[in-house]
Structures are given as structure tokens and as C-alpha cells.
C-alpha positions as CSV (number, residue, x, y, z in Angstrom):
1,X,25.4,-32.8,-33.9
2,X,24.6,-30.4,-36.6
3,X,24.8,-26.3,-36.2
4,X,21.3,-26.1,-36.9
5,X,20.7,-28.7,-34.3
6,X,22.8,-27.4,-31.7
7,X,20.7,-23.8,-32.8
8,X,17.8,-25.3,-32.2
9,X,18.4,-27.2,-28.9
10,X,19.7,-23.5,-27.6
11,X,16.4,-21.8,-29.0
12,X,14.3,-24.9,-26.9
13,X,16.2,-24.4,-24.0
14,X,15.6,-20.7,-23.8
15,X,11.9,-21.3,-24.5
16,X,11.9,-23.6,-21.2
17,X,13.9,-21.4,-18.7
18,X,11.5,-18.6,-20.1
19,X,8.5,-19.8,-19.5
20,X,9.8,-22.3,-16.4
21,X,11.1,-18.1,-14.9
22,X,7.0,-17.2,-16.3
23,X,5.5,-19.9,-13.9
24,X,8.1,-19.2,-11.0
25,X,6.9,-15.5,-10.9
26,X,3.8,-16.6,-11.0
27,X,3.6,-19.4,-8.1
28,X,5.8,-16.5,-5.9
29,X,4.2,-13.7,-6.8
30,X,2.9,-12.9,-3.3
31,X,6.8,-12.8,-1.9
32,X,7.9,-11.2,-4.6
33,X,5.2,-8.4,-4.2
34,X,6.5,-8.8,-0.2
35,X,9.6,-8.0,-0.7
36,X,9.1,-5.3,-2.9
37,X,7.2,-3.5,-0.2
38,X,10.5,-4.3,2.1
39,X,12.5,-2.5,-0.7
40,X,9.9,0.6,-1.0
41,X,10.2,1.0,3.0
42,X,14.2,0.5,2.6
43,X,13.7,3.6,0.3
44,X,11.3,5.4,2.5
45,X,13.9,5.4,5.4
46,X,17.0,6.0,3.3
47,X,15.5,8.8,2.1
48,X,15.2,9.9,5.5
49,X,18.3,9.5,6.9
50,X,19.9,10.7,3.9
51,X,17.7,14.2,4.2
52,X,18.9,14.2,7.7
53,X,22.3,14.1,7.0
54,X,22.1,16.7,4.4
55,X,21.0,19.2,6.5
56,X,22.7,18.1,9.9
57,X,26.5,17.3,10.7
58,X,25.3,13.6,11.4
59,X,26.9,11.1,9.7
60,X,24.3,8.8,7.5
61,X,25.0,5.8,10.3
62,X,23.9,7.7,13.0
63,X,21.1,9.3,11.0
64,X,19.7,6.0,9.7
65,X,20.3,5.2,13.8
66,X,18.0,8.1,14.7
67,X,15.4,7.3,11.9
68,X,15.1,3.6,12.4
69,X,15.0,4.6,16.0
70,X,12.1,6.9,15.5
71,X,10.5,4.9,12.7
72,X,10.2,1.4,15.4
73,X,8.8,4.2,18.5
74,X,6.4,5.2,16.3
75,X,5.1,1.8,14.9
76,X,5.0,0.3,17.9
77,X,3.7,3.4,20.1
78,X,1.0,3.1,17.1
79,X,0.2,-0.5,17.8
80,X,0.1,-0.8,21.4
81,X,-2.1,2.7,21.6
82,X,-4.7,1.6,18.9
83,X,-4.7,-1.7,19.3
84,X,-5.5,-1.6,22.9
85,X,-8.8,0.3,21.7
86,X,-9.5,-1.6,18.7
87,X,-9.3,-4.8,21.2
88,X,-11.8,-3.1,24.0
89,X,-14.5,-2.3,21.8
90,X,-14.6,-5.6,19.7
91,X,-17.2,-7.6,21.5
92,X,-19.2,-4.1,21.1
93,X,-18.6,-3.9,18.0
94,X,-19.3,-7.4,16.7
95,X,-22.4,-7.1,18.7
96,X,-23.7,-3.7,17.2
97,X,-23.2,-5.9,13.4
98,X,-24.9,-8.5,14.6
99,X,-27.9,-6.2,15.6
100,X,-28.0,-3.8,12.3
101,X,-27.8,-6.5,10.3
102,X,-31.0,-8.3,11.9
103,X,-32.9,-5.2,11.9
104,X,-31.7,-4.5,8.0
105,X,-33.4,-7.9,7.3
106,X,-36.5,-7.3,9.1
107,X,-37.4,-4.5,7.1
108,X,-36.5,-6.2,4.2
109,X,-38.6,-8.7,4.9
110,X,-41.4,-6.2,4.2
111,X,-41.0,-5.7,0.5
112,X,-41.6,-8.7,-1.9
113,X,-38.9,-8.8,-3.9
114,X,-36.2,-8.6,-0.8
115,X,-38.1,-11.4,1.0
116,X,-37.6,-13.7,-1.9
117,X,-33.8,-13.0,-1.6
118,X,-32.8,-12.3,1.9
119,X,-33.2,-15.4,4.6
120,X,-35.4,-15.0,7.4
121,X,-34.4,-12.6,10.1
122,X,-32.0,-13.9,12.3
123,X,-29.1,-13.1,14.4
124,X,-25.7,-13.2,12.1
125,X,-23.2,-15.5,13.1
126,X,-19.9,-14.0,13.0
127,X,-17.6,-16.6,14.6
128,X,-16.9,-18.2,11.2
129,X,-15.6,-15.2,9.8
130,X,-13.7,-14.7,12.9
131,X,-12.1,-18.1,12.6
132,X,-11.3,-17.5,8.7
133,X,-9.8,-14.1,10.0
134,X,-7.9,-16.1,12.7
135,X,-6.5,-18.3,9.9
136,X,-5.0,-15.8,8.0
137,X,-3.7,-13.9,11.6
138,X,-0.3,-15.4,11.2
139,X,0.4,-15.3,7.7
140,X,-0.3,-11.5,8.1
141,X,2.4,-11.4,10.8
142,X,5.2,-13.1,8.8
143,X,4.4,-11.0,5.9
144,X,4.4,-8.2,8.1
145,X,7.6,-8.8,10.0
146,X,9.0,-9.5,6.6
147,X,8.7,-6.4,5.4
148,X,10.2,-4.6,8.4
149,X,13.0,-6.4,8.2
150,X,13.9,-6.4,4.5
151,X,13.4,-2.2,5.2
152,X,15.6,-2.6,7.9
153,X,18.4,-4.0,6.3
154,X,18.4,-3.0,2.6
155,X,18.3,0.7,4.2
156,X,21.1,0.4,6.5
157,X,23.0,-0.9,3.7
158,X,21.9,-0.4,0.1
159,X,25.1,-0.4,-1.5
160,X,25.8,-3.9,-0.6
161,X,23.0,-5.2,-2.2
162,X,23.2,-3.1,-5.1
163,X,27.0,-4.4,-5.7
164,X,25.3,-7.9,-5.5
165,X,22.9,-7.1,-8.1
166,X,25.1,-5.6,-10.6
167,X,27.8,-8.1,-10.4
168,X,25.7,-9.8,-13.0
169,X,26.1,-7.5,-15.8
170,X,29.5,-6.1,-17.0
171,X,30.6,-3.4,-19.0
172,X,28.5,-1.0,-20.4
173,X,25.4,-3.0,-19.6
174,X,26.5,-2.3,-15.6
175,X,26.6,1.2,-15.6
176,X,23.1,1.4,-17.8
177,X,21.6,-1.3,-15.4
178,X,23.0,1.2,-12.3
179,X,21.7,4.2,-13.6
180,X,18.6,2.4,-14.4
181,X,18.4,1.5,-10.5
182,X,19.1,4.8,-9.5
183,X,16.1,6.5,-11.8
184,X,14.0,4.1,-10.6
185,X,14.6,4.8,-7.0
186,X,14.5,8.7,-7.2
187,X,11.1,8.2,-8.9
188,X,10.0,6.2,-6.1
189,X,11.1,8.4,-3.4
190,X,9.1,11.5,-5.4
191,X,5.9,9.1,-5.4
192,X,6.5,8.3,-1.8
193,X,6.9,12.0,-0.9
194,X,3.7,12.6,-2.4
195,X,2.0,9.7,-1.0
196,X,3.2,10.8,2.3
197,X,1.5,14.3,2.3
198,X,-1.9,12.9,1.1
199,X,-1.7,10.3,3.6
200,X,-1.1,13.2,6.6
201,X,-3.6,15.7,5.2
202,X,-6.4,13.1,5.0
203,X,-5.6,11.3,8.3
204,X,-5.4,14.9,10.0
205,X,-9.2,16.2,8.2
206,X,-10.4,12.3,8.9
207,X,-9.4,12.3,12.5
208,X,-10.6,16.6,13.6
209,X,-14.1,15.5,11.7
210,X,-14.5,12.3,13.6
211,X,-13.3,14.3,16.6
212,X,-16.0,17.1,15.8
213,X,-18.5,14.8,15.4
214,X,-18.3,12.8,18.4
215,X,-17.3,9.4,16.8
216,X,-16.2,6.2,18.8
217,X,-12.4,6.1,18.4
218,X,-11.5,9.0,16.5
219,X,-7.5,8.6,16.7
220,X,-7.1,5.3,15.5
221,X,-9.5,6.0,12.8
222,X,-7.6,9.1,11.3
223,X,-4.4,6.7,11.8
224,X,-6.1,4.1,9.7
225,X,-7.2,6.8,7.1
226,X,-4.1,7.9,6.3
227,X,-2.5,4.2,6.1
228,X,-4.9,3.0,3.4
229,X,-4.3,6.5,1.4
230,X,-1.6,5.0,0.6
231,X,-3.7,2.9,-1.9
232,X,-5.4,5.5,-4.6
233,X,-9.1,5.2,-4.3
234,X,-9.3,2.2,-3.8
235,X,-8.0,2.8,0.3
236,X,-10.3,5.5,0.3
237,X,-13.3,3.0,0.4
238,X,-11.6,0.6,2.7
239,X,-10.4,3.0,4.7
240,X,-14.3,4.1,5.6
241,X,-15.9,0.6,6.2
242,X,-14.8,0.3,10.1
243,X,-15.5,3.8,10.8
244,X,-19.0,3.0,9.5
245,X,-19.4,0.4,11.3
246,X,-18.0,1.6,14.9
247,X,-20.9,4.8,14.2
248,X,-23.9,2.1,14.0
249,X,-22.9,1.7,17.6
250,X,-23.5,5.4,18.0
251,X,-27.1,5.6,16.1
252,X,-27.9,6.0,12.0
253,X,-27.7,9.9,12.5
254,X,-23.8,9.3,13.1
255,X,-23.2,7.1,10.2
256,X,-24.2,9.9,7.9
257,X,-22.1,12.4,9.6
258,X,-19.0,9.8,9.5
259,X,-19.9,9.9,5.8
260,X,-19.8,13.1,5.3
261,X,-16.4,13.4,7.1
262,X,-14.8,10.8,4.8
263,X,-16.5,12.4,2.1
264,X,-15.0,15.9,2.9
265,X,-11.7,14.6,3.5
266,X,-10.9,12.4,0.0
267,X,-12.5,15.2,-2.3
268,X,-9.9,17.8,-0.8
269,X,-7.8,15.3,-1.4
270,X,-8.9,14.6,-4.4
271,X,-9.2,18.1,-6.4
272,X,-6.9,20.2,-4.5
273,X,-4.6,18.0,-2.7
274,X,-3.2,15.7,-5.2
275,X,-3.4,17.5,-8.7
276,X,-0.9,20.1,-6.8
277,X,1.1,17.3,-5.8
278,X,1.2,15.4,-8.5
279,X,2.4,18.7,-10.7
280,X,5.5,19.1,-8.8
281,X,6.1,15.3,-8.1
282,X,5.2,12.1,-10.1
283,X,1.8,12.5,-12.1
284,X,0.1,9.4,-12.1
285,X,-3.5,9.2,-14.8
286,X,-6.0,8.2,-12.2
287,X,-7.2,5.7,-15.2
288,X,-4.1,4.0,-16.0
289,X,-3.9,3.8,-11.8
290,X,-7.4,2.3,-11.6
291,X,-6.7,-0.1,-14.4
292,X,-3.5,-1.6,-13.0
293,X,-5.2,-2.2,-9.3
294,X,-8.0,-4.4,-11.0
295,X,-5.6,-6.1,-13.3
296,X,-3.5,-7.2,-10.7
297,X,-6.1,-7.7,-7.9
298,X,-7.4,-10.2,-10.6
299,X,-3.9,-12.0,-10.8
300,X,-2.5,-11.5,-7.1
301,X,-5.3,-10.6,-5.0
302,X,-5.3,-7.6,-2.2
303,X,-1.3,-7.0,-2.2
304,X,-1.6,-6.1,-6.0
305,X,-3.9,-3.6,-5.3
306,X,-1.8,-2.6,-2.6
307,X,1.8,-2.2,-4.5
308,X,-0.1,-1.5,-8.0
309,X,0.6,2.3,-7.9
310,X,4.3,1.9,-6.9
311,X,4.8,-1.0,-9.7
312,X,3.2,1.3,-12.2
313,X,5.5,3.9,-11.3
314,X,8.7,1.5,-11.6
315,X,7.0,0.2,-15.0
316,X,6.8,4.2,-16.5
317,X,10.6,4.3,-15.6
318,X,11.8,1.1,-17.5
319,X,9.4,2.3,-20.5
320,X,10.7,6.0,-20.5
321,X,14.4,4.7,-20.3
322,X,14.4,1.7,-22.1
323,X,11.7,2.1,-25.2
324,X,11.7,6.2,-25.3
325,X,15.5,5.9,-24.5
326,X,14.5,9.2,-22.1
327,X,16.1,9.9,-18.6
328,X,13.0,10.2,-15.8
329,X,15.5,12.5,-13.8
330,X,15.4,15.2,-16.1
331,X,12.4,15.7,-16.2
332,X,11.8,15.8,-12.6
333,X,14.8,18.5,-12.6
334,X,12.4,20.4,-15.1
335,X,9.2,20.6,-13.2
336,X,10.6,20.8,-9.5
């Protein structure tokens, strides 16, 4: 075989491994996302333990002991609590839908143009979507239980699995590749910091509204408040649908009030909250943030919209260090 055949059987080669990795990323691009959630929640409780034993004489076993500890009472103190409520008022709640919804065709039935485009009044039939919400009950599960566990373990351990990852490169291309690792998780913990007081400032203002107010499980709903926060804007949409809807139970006087609440509660966090956060921690352009959640909601659905922010923050890092050839660390050193 000739050089420039044996050149170009290696140049065809590397075209299909490419583009055979391209479609492999691709077809598992929901684990993948999936297990990048279990590594940002392996960093979350590092973080803490490690914080713990900085400021304690505990060593970072015992401390990742206490945090895991307190992170599984919370969880499932959270669950069992909430999901105790959300279970009783179900039937109440499907009902109530069922009701506004007829009425909301009635009157539309009134006007020309909506008659021609709504059916006839009738009651909605919810047990479909039920049963498609069923269907997707256990998949939810194993992603979820997934997660925990790739958090629990890449947290109690990190360096093993970093070891494992760097054994591939040798040289001067391992210590870039480590300190590329490193920048990339201090950035995340700063964005998780951050995240982490927006999420508590607009779960607490969500949940003493709705308490204020009156609302049907007030509680849960600040919990569920400050969980989607942790999706930019676009959680802050989500996160008022079921509190919505639990308030037509209550009469159309309190869905404007819960409206209001919700309202109140992403502008602080909005224009005061998160431009002082963002100066001291990781500044994110609301554009570019917006952009990346539709680009990869079009290409993977609800967990891209999910993990979006965090990716873009990982993507700024590799750009920075790789293409600007700039350290992200120093800058942080500069502004905090």
C-alpha cells in the first residue's frame, strides 16, 4: 500500500469515528445530559462538605457524612411532606380544571370567531393525559434516582474519577486537561452559589405572598418556586402554572392575586436580585441564556432547557481557556 493510501485510509477512518462519536452523542444525549446533572449535584455537595471542613475541625469524610446526611433528610422530609398534599388535593384539583375549562368554552361559544374554533362545551377529559403522565412516571424515577446516585458517589470521591479521566492524556496535555477540570468546576460552583440564593429569595417571597394571600398549599408552592429558579426564566413561567391552577379552586379573584405574587417575586429577582449576584459571581447575558435554552429544547427537549445555563457556563470556560488562552479563575479572584 502506498503512503498516500495508507494517508488516506487514516484521514477516512477519522472521518467515521468522528461522525460515528457525532451520532452517538446524539442518540444518548438524554443520559449524557443525566449524568451531567449527577456531576453538577456531586459539585454542589463537595462544595459543601469542603466549606464545612474549612471552617470546622471535621475531617472532609465526616463532613461529606454530615452533608449527604442532611442533603437525603431534607429531600425526602421534602417529598413525603408535599407530596402528601399534592396527592390529597388531586381529585380537587383535576376537578376544578375540568370545570374552568367548560365554563371558558361556554363563553366562548358566545363570540363568532371562537365558536368556529373551540368545540362544543363539554366536560374535559383528563384521564388520557393522566395515562401519558403515568407512562412517563417511571422513566422520571430512574432518571431521577440516577442523578442522586451519580452525586452521591462522584462527591464522596472525586479524585478517583478524576485520576480515571486524566489517565488518558499524558504529559503536558494532563496537567492542561486538569487545570482545565478544575476551572471548570470552580465556575460551576460560583454559578451554583448564585443559583442557590435566587432560588431561596424567590421561594421565600413566593411562599409569605401565597401565605398572605390565603392560597391552597402555600408551602409546597414556594418549594416548587424555588426548584424551577433554577431554570432562568424559563422556570419562572413553569414554576406559576400549578399555583394558577390550585387558585381556580379558590375563585378568579385569587388567580390574580397568585399573579401578582409571582409577579412580585421574579421582578425582585430579576432587577435587584440577580444583576448583584451576577456582579460578584458568574455573569450570564440573559440573551445568550435564552438562546441556548431554545436551541437545545429544539435538539433534546425539556432537560436541555433544564442543564442549558450550566452547559453554557462550562462552554464560556473551554472558550476563555482554550480560544482566548485566558484563566476563568482570575478573573473571579478580580471581581470577588
Amino acid at each position: 500500500m502506498t503512503p498516500e493510501l495508507k494517508r488516506f485510509a487514516r484521514q477516512a477512518l477519522a472521518a467515521v469515528l468522528i461522525v460515528a462519536l457525532i451520532a452517538a452523542v446524539i442518540y444518548a444525549i438524554d443520559l449524557i445530559l443525566l449524568v451531567f446533572a449527577g456531576i453538577l449535584l456531586a459539585v454542589l455537595l463537595r462544595a459543601a462538605g469542603t466549606w464545612l471542613t474549612a471552617h470546622s475541625r471535621v475531617s472532609i469524610k465526616w463532613s461529606m457524612a454530615i452533608v449527604l446526611t442532611g442533603f437525603a433528610t431534607i429531600l425526602f422530609g421534602s417529598l413525603w411532606l408535599f407530596g402528601v398534599q399534592i396527592a390529597n388535593q388531586a381529585d380537587q384539583l383535576f376537578a376544578a380544571l375540568s370545570q374552568a375549562f367548560s365554563e371558558f368554552q361556554q363563553k366562548m361559544q358566545q363570540y363568532r370567531v371562537a365558536g368556529l374554533l373551540l368545540p362544543e362545551a363539554s366536560t374535559v377529559n383528563l384521564i388520557p393525559s393522566a395515562k401519558a403522565a403515568a407512562s412517563g412516571l417511571l422513566w422520571v424515577i430512574a432518571s431521577i434516582v440516577l442523578i442522586l446516585f451519580l452525586g452521591l458517589y462522584l462527591s464522596t470521591d472525586p479524585e478517583l474519577y478524576t485520576e480515571l479521566f486524566l489517565s488518558f492524556f499524558d504529559g503536558r496535555l494532563h496537567a492542561r486537561v486538569a487545570k482545565l477540570l478544575e476551572e471548570t468546576a470552580s465556575a460551576l460552583r460560583w454559578w451554583l452559589l448564585a443559583q442557590l440564593i435566587a432560588m431561596g429569595i424567590v421561594g421565600l417571597i413566593t411562599m409569605i405572598g401565597l401565605l398572605i394571600i390565603g392560597a391552597p398549599m402555600a408551602i409546597p408552592l414556594g418549594v416548587v418556586a424555588a426548584l424551577l429558579t433554577f431554570v432562568p426564566y424559563v422556570g419562572a413561567l413553569v414554576s406559576a402554572i400549578p399555583a394558577i391552577l390550585l387558585a381556580l379552586t379558590k375563585g378568579g379573584n385569587m388567580v390574580v392575586y397568585v399573579m401578582l405574587v409571582y409577579l412580585i417575586a421574579h421582578v425582585v429577582e430579576g432587577y435587584i436580585v440577580v444583576p448583584l449576584i451576577q456582579h460578584r459571581l458568574v455573569y450570564l447575558p440573559p440573551a445568550m441564556i435564552l438562546a441556548t435554552q431554545f436551541l437545545l429544547e429544539i435538539f433534546t427537549g425539556t432537560l436541555g432547557v433544564a442543564f442549558g445555563t450550566p452547559l453554557m457556563v462550562v462552554a464560556m470556560v473551554l472558550i476563555k481557556n482554550l480560544y482566548f488562552k485566558q484563566d476563568w479563575t482570575e478573573e473571579v479572584r478580580d471581581v470577588a
